[in-house]
Every structure is written in C-alpha cells, then in structure tokens.
N, C-alpha and C positions, 0 to 999 in steps of 0.2 A: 477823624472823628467828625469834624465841622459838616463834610461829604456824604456821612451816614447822615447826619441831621436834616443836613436840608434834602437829600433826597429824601427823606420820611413825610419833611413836610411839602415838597411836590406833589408827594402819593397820597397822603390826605386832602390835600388840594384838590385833587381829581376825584378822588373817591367824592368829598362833600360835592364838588360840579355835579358829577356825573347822577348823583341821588337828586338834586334840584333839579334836575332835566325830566325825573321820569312823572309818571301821571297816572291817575289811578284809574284803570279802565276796565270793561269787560269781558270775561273769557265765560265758556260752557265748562260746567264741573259735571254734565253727565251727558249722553249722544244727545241730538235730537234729531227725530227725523225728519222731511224734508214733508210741509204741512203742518205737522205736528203742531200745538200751541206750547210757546213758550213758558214754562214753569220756574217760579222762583227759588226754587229746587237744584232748577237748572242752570243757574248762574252764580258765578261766584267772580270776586272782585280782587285786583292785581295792580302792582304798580311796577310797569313798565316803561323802560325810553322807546317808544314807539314813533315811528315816521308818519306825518301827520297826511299823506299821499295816503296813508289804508284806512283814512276816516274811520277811526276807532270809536265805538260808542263809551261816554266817559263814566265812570261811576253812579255819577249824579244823577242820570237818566234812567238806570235800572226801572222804575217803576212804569216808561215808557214803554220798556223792551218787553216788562213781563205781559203775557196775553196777548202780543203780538205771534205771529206764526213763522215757522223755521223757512225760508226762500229757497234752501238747499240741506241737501244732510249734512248734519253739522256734528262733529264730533267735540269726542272731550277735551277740551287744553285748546279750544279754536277761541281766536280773537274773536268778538261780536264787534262788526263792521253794521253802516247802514244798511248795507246792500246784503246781508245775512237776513232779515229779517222782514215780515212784509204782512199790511192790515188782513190778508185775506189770501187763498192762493186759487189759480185758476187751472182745472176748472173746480164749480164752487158744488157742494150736494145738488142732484136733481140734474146735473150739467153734462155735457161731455164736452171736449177738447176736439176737433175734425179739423184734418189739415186738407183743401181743397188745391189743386196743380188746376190753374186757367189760363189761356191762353189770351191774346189782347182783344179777341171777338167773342169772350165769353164775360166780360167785365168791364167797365167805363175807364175812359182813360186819365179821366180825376184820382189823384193820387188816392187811397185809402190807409187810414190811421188807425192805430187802435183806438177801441171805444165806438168806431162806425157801427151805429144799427146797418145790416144789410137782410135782403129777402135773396134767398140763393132758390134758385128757378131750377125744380128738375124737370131735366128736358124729355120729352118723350122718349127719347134712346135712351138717356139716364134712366129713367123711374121702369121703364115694362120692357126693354129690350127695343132691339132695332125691329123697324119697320111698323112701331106699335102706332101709327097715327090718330088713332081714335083715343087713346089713353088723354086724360085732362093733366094740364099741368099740375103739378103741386108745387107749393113755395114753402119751403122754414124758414123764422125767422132766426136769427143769428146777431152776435156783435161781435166784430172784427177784434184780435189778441195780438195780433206779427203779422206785418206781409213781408215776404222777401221775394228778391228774384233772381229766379235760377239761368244764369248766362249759358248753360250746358243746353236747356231745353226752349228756352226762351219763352217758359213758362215764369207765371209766378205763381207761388204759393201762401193762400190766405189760412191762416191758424183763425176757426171762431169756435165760438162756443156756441152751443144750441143746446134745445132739451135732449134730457138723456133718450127718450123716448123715440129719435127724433137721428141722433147720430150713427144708427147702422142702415137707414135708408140713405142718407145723405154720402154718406164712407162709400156706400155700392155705387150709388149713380156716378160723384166724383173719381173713381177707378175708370169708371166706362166711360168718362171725357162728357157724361150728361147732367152737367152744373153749370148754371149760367147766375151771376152775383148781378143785385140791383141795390145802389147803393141810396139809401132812404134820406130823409131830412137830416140834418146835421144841428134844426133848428131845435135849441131844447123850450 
C-alpha cells in the first residue's frame, strides 16, 4: 500500500513539473496562405512544452503577429514561429520577382546583398537579337532579393525585383545570356 502511495505521488510530481514547463504560445486555428495577411480569426492560443530551438511566438505577442503576412502556407494546428511570418512579401503589387543566371563578365566582382539597387544593362543581343548593333541599350532598374551560386555552371544567379511592366523583357534578354548588372550607390 505505502508503494501505491508514493508511486501516486511521483506521478503527481511529474504531472505538476511537467505543467510548470509548458508556455502559452501560438498555433493557426484556420489555413493561411503563403502572402495572405494575417487575421485574428486566425490564431488561436495553447499551452505547450515546446523546445525553445523553434523560437515559438509567445501568447503575449499576438497583437504583433496579427497584420503581419503569412512567410509560407501555413496550415491549421501550425506552431507560429518567427520565421512564419514576415512585414511584407516579395514580390510587393506592381513588382515582379526575375531570376537573372550571369556570369563573372556580366557583373562586378564586389559581393552583392540583398537590398543592392542594381541597373541591369540589356545588352544588344539581349534586348533585339543577335547581330542588332544599332539597337540602344536599355537599362531597368531593379534591387537585389538572393544571390546564389551555382558551382554546376559557374554562373550566379541574381533573384531582383523590378517593375511588373518591366519583368517579361528583362526574363527574354536574361535567357538569351543579354544581361549585364551595374551595381549602383550603396550610399543611402
């Protein structure tokens, strides 16, 4: 009998531990989609023992989160993390997203960051076809989102934004290897 006892009160031991561990934090109580603005609709509050590596957004913050915009499609019963959630997404109305592939003779060899204003140069073979030498250059401007580089082609590729207006000329030239990127003042 003494053995039923105190094993009852280990296990209430634990149980009270294991409640004082958890934290009240944020989950989605309905999808959202990946842009979408967050709605107070859409969030509803839990108290979990959560590992503090998935930087949980905490209760207390909701009023942060709400009108903020979704980072990625988010479903229902999903932890809201920092990284869920973001002031803006890109690209923004009016914008487009162009992923440019240049080579180290079409771009400066100063590193490029996001946020770089750049003037991307379509080149006469880029803009009117080959052998167009009377065609003028055109430049759009753009600001740099991701560069990465690809070790396959020993290309990199520049992700910018530019006007929408702007992005299915820039997409043709950058295919036809007629992009050349000028990276502008840094100085705000």
């Amino acid at each position: 009998m003494a053995a039923l006892v105190a094993a009852g009160g280990l296990l209430a031991a634990y149980a009270y531990t294991s409640l004082d561990r958890t934290q009240a934090v944020l989950v989605l109580s309905d999808d959202v989609a990946r842009g979408a603005t967050i709605e107070p609709s859409d969030i509803a509050v839990v108290r979990l023992s959560v590992d503090p590596a998935l930087s949980p957004v905490a209760a207390t913050d909701e009023s942060r989160i709400v009108g903020q915009r979704a980072a990625t499609d988010l479903w229902s019963g999903t932890l809201i993390t920092e990284d869920s959630v973001a002031e803006s997404v890109v690209p923004i109305a009016g914008q487009s997203l162009v992923g440019v592939s240049l080579t180290s003779a079409q771009m400066p060899s100063e590193p490029l960051y996001a946020g770089d204003d750049v003037r991307l140069v379509l080149t006469p073979e880029g803009a009117a076809g080959a052998g167009s030498d009377t065609q003028s250059l055109r430049t759009v401007d753009a600001a740099v989102v991701n560069v990465s580089y690809v070790p396959e082609t020993g290309n990199t590729v520049v992700d910018v934004t530019v006007a929408e207006n702007e992005a299915a000329d820039l997409a043709a030239a950058g295919a036809r290897g007629g992009v050349a990127l000028v990276l502008d003042t840094r100085e705000k």
